[in-house]
GUGUBA-674676 format. One record per residue: residue in one letter; z, x, y of N, C-alpha, C in turn. Coordinates in pm, whole numbers, plus 50000, padded with zeros to 5 digits. Last residue first. Example, Ala and Ser with C-alpha at 12.3 -4.5 7.8 and 13.67 -1.06 7.14 Angstrom:
2
s507085128549775507145136749894507875129050003;a507805131949431507805123049550507805132049670;
***
This chain:
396
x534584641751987535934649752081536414636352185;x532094628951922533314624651873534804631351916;x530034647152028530544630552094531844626652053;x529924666351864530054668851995531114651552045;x528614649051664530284659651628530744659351751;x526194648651767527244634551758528544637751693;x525364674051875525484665951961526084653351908;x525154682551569526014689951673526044679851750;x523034665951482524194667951421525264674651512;x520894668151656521674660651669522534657551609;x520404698451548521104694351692521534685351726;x519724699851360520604706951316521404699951457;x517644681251357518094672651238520084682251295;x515624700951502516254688551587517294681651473;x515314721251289515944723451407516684709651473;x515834712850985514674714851098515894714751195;x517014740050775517074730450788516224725650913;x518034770550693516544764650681516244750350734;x521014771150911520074775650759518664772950822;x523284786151165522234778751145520794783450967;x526214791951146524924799351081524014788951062;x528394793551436527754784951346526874795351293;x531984799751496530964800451471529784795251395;x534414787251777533504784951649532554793551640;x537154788751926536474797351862535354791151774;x539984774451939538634767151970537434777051956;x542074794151921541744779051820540224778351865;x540924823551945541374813551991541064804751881;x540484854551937540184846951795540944834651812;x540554880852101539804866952122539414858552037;x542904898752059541034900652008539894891352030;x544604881152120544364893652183542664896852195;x545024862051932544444856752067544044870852186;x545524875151709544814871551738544264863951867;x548324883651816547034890751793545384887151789;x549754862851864549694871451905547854879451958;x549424856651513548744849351633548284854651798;x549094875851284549424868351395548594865951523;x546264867251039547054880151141547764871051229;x545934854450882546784861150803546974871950930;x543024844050954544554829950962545784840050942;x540484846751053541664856451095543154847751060;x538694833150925538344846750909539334851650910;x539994805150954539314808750805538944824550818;x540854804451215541644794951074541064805550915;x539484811251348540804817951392541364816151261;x536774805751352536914819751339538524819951340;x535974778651169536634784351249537344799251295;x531964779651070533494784651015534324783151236;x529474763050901530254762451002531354770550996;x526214764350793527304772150772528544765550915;x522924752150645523854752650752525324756050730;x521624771150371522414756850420522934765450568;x520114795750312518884781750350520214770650392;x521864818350511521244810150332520594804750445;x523244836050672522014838350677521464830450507;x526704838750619525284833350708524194840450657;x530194831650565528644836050542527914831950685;x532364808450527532284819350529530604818850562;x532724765850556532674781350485532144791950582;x531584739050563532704749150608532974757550539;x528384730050637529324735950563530054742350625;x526404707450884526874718350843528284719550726;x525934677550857524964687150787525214701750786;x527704665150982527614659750883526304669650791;x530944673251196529344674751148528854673251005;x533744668651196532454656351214531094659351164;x534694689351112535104675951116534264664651064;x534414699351391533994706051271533664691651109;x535854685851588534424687351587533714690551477;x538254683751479537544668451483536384672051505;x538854710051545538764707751415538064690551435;x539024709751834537854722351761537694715151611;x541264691451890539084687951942538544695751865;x543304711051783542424693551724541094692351773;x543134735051958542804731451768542414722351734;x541594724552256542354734952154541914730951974;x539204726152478539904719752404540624730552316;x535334731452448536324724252539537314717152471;x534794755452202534754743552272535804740852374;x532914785052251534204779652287534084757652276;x530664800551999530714790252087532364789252114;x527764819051884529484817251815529714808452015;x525364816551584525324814351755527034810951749;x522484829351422524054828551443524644828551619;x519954836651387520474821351373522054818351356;x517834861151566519064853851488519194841051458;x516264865951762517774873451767518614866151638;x514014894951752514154880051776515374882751764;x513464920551828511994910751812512734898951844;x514934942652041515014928151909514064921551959;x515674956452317515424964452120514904956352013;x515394941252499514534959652523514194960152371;x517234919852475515514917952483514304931152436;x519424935452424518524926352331517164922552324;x519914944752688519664956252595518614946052452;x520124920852804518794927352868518504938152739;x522204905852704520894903852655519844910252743;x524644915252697523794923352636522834918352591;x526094889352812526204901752850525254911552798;x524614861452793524874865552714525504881652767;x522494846752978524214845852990524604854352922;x520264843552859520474853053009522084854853014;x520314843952500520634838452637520964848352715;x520064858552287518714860252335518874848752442;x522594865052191521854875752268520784871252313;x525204842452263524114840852168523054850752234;x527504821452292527664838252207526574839352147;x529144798452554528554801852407527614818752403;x531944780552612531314790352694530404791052521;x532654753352641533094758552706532244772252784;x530854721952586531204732952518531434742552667;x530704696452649532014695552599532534712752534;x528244695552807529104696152882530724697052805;x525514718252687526464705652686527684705452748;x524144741552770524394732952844525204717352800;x524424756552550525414758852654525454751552783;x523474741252276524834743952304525344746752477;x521064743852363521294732852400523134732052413;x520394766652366520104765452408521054751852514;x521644773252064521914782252161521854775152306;x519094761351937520314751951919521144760452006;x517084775652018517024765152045518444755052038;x517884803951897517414800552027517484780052070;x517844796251606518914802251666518944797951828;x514884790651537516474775051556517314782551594;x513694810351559513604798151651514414788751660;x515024824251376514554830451507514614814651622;x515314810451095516024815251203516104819251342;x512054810151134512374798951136513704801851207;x511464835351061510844832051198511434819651218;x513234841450850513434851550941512604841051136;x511384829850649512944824650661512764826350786;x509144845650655508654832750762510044826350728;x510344870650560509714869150719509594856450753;x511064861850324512104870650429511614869850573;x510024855250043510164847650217511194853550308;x510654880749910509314872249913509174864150059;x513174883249903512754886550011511104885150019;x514224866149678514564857749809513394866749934;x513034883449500512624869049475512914864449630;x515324903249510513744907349550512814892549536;x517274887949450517174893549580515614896349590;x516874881149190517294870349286517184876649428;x517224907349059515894897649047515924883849189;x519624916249124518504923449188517434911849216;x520874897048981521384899949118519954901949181;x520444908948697520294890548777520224893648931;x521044935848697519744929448720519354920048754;x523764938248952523434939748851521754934248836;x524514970449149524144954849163523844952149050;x527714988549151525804987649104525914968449170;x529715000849146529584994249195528084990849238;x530545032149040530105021749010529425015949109;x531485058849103532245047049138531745032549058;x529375076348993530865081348970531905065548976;x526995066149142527105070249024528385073048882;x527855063949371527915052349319527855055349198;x527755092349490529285087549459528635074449390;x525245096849457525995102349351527495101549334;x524285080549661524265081249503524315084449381;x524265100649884525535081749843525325081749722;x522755117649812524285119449849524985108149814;x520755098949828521185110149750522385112849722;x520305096450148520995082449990520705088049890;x520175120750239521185110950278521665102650166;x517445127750145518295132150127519935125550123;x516095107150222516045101750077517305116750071;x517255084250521516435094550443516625101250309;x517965053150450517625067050525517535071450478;x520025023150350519175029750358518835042650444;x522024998150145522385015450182520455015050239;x523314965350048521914978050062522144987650140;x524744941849856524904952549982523754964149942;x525644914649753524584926149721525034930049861;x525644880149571526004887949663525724903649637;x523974849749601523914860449530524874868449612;x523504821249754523364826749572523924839549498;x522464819749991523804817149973524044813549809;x520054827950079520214813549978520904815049959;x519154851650113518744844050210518904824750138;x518734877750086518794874449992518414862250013;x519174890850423517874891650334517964887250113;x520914870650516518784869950512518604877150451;x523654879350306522714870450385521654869750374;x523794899050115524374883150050523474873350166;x523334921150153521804916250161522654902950106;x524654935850416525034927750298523774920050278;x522904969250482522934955450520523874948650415;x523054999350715523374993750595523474974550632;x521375029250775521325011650785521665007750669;x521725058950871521755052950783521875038850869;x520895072951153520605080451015520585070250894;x518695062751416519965057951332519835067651225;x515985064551539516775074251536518155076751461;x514935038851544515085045151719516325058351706;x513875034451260512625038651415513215044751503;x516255029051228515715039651139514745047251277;x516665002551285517155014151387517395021851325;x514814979851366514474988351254515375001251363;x515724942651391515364956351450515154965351331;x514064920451274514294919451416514384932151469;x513964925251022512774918151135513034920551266;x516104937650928514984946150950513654937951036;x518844921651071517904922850957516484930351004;x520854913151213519944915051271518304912851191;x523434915651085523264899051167521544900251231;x523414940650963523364927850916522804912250969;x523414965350987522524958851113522074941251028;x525494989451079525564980750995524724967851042;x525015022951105524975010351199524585000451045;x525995055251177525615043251036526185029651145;x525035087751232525125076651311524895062851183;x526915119651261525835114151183526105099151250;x526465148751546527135135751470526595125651319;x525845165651690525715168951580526365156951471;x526365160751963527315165551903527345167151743;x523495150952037524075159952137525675170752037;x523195131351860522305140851800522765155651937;x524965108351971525555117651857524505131451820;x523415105152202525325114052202525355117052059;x521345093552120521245107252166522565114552173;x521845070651959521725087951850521575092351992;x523025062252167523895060952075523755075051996;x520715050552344522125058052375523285067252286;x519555040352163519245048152204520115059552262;x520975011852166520905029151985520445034152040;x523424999752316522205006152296522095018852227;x524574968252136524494985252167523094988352210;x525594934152161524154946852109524214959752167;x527554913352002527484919152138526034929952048;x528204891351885526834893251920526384902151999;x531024881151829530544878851958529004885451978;x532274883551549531204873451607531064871751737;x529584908651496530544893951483531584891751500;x526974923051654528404927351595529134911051592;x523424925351560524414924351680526144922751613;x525044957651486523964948951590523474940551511;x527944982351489527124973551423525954965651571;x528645015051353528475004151450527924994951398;x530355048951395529565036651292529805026251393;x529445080051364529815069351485529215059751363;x531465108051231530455099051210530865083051289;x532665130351330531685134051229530565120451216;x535025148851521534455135251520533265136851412;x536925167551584536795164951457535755150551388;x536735168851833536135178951770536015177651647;x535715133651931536595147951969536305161051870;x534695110552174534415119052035535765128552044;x535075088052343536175089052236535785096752099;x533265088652530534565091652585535205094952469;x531185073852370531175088952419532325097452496;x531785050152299531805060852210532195075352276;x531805040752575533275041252523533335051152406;x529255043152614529945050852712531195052552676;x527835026052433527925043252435528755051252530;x529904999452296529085000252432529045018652396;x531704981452237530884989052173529654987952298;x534615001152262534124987252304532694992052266;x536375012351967536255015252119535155002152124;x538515027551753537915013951756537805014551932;x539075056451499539015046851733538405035951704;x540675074951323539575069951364540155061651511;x541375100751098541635096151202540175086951234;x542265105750766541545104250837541465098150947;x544505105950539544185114850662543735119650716;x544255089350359543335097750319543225104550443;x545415065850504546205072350390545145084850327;x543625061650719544835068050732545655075550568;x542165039650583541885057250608542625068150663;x543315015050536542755028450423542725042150468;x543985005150745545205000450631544655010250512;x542055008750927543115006550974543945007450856;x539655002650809540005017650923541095016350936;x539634984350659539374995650602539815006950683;x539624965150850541064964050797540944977850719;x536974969950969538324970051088539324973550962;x535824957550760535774969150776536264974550891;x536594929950789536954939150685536384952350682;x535784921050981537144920351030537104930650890;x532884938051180533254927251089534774931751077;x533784945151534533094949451413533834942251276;x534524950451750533814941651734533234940151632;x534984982051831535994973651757535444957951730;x533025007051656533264996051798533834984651703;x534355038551511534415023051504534045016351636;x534495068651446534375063351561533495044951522;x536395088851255535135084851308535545068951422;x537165119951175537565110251299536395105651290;x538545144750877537905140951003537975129051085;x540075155750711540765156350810539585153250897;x537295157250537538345159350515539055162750658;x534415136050699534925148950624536535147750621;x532295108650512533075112450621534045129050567;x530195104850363529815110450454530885115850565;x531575088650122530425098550122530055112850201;x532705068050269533725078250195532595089650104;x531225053250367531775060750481532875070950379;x529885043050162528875049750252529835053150352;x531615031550066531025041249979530255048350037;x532065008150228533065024050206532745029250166;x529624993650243529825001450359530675013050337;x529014985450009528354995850037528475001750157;x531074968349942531264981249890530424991649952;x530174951650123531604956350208531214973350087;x528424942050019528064943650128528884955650174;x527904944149679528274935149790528214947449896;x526884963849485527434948549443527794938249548;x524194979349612525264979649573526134963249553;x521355002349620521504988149587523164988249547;x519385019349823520135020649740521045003449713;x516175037049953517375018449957517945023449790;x514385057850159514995049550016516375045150029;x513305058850399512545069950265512775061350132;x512655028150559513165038750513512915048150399;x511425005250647510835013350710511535032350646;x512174978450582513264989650670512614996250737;x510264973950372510704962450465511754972650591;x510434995250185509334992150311509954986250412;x512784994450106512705003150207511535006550295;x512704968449970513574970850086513134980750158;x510784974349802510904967249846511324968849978;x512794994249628510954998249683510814989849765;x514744981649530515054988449645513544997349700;x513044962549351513864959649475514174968449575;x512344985449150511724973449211512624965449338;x515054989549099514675000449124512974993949204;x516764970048996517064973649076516394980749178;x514694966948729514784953348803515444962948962;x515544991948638513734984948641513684978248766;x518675004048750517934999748636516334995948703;x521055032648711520185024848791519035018248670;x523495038748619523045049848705521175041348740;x524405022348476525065026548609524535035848707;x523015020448239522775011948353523885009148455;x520995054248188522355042748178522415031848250;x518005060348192519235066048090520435054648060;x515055059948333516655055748313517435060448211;x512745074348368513655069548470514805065748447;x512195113048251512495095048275512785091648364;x512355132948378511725134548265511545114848240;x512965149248650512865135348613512125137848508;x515075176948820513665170548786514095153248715;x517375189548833517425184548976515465174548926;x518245205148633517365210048687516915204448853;x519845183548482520385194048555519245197548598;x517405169348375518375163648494519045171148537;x516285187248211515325187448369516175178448449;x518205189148025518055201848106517365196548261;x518505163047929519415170648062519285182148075;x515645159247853515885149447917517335154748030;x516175175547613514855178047733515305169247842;x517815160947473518115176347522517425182847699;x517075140547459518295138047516518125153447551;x514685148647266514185143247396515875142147448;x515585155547036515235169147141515205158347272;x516505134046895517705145146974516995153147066;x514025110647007514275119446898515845126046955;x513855087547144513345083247041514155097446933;x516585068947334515495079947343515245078247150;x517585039547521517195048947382516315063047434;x519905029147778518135029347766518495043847641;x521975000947860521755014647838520255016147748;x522264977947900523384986147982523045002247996;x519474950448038520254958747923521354973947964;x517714933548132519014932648096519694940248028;x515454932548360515764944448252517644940848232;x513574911248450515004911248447515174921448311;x510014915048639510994910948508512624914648536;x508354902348936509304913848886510224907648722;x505564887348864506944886048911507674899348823;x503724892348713503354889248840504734891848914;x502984916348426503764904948452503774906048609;x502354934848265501644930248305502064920848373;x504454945148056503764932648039502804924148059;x506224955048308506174956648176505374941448157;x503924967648656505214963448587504974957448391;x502944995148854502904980948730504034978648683;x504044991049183504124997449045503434988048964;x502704997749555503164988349425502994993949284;x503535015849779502815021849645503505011849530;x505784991349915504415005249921504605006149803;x505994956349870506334966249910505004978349916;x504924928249864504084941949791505154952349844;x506394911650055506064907149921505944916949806;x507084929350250508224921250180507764916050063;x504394936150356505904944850290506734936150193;x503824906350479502814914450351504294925050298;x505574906550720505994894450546504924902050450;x505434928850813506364931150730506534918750655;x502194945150782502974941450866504494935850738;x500374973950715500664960250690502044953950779;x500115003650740499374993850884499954977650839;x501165017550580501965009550633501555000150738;x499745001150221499365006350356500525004050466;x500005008549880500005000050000500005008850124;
***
């Protein structure tokens, strides 16, 4: 394949498409834990040229990677734009595995504190006990760049960051770290390779929970590693040791979902914006959290870097806990639950259901008020999603 193709062609064919067993159209499901050899010499031949750093095969064990996995992460790293995609059981594993890879002994990395709540609780309640220092700073380059220090090794971030949406500028970002020799891992979940590719503007690693768009059916759960093939090398030889594989069902269901990754991706795009739209002019909503509004604080950097922005839009209502919950309440086509990026509409109270186990205190510190909502707009038609909101709305 060609990279002149654009990225729903990628997403289907990835590059240099393989044959597959059988002849078969659709990627097959290699179910099995562990792969034969025919004679003793071939196991012999087989770890000299693996010590050797060569490939005599492709598989051996099914921890150390399978058919079905290995078809998928070809996939992905078109769709990215990256050397190579590494495949892990969920989202979160592939973020520690990718910061307990890369980070050094007695070293400091550098967190914007806007950043999913479980990989906040990792910097905070893990890495200390492995006497490792870190910062949670505003995510903006000017707060990074105040808060390197000599032991600083790796800036991690996210775009856009949950749930306030805020957007960095990566430009800003690898030039301070490529100034201090830094390595740079941006977690670009809420964004997905349609929108940005911050491989292109210099990022070393992109990591996604592919449980969202890009699996994109609230089915499966998976986390993806990507950059340069040295880099996810390295990661993959701690997954090798750790585990935490995706399994073949998994895979098959992911590389199946990213078949429609682009025209999901354009539909999100447009119902994000539109229900955004209408949110901030209703009169019962307070204030609303959405990059591709003028209102938004970082929607000039949004406009500069992102094709599109999403289908996650986070909102104040007018009112405390009861109005917030009679609103939730009411809507008759969104789900209360976790997540984003399936084909169903998603509702969560950010204070009740993400942050209920921190005080309160605190949470109103970080801005995790009763009246906090976030929505994940699905596949559903846009106007069906709005006048569902607007008669929840009514009922406050």
């Amino acid at each position: 394949m060609s990279k002149k193709f654009k990225i729903a062609t990628l997403s289907v064919h990835g590059e240099n498409r393989k044959p597959k067993a059988y002849h078969a159209v659709s990627t097959p499901i290699v179910q099995t834990s562990n792969y034969y050899f025919d004679k003793s010499s071939d196991v012999a031949d087989f770890m000299k040229l693996k010590a050797e750093g060569k490939v005599l095969r492709e598989h051996e064990y099914g921890r150390y990677g399978n058919p079905t996995q290995e078809e998928c992460e070809r996939k992905l790293s078109a769709i990215e734009g990256a050397e190579k995609a590494i495949l892990f059981s969920s989202g979160m594993s592939a973020v520690i595995l990718t910061i307990l890879t890369f980070v050094r002994k007695d070293g400091h990395i550098i967190f914007t504190n806007d950043c999913y709540r479980q990989t906040r609780d990792f910097a905070v309640n893990f890495l200390p006990k492995f006497g490792i220092e870190f910062s949670l700073v505003e995510p903006n380059s000017n707060a990074i760049s105040k808060e390197i220090k000599d032991n600083t090794n790796i800036i991690f971030t996210e775009l856009p960051t949950n749930p306030y949406l805020r957007v960095i500028d990566i430009n800003s970002v690898v030039e301070t770290a490529k100034k201090h020799n830094l390595t740079t891992i941006i977690d670009a979940t809420m964004a997905t390779p349609y929108n940005i590719k911050p491989i292109e503007l210099g990022i070393d690693i992109v990591i996604h929970s592919a449980t969202k768009y890009l699996g994109g059916h609230n089915d499966l759960l998976a986390g993806v590693v990507l950059g340069r093939q040295e880099l996810i090398n390295e990661l993959y030889k701690t997954q090798r040791m750790i585990g935490s594989i995706a399994d073949p069902f998994t895979c098959f269901l992911l590389e199946r979902g990213l078949k429609t990754f682009a025209i999901r991706m354009e539909h999100h795009n447009q119902a994000g914006m539109k229900v955004a739209k209408m949110l901030e002019s209703h009169p019962k909503i307070e204030k609303v959290w959405y990059p591709g509004l003028r209102s938004h604080p970082d929607h000039h950097l949004a406009v500069k870097q992102m094709k599109g922005f999403g289908s996650v839009v986070t909102f104040l209502i007018k009112g405390g806990y009861k109005e917030t919950c009679k609103f939730i309440d009411s809507l008759k086509l969104f789900i209360i639950t976790p997540s984003l990026g399936g084909s169903e509409s998603l509702v969560t109270q950010m204070a009740t259901m993400s942050f209920f186990d921190y005080p309160e205190h605190y949470r109103k510190a970080i801005g995790m008020t009763d009246n906090l909502v976030r929505i994940a707009l699905g596949l559903e038609d846009s106007d069906d999603l709005i006048n569902d909101l607007s008669q929840a709305l009514d009922k406050i």
